[in-house]
N, C-alpha and C positions, 0 to 999 in steps of 0.2 A: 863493746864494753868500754867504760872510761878510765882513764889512767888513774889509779887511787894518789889524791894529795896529800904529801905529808911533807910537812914544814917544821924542821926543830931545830934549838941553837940559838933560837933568837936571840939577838943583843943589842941594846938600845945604848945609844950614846948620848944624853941632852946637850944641848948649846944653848949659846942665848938669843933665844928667838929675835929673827930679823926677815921682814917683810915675810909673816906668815911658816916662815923655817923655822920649827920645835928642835928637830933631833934625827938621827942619821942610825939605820939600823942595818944589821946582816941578818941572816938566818942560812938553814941547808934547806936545800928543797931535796928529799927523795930519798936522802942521807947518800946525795951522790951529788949534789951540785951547792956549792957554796957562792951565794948572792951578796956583796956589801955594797955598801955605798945609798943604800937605797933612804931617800931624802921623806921624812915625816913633817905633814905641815899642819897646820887647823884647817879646819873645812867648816867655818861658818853658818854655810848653812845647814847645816842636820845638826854640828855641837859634834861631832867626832873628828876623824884626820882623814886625810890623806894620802896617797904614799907617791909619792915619782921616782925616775929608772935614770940611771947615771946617764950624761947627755953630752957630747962632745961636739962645737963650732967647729966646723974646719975652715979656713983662714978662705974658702968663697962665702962662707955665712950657715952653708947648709949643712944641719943639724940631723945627728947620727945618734940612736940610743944604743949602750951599752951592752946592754939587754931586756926586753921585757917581758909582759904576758904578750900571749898570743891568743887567749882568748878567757870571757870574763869570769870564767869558773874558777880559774886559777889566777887573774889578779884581783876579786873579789878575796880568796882565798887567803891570798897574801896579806892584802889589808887588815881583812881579820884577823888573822893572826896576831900582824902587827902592831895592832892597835888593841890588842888584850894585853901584849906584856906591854905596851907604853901605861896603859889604866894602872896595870900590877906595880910597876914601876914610881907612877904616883901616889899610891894609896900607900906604897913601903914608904917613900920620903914622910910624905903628910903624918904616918901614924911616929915617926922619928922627931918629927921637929916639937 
């Protein structure tokens, strides 16, 4: 049987986009694991986003993630999610201005 996904909390932060970097989200996963840092970018080609996993050089060069998916049900998962409250997020601004 598959672990059931559930993703809530979400919180998006805007920046000002640089090389492709929109905005920086957290969420819970499971309502037992709190994920932040995680990097929202555009994704050109489809017109949606992206999402990348905190990433740390260590001073030989070789690079260590944070944390991330381990398989694509659940970083597909994430993305979705992520990318509904970033839409939500825009469409509040757009109907304000």
């Amino acid at each position: 049987m598959k672990p059931q996904i559930q993703i809530s909390e979400i919180e998006i932060i805007p920046i000002v986009p640089r090389s492709g970097l929109i905005a920086f989200a957290s969420l819970t996963y499971n309502s037992q694991l709190r994920l932040n840092n995680l990097a929202i970018h555009t994704n050109l080609s489809n017109r949606g986003f992206r999402v990348t996993y905190p990433l740390q050089t260590l001073p030989t060069g070789k690079k260590l993630y944070a944390f991330h998916p381990i398989n694509k049900a659940i970083g597909d998962a994430i993305t979705v999610a992520i990318s509904e409250e970033f839409e939500k997020l825009i469409n509040r601004n757009l109907r304000n201005e």
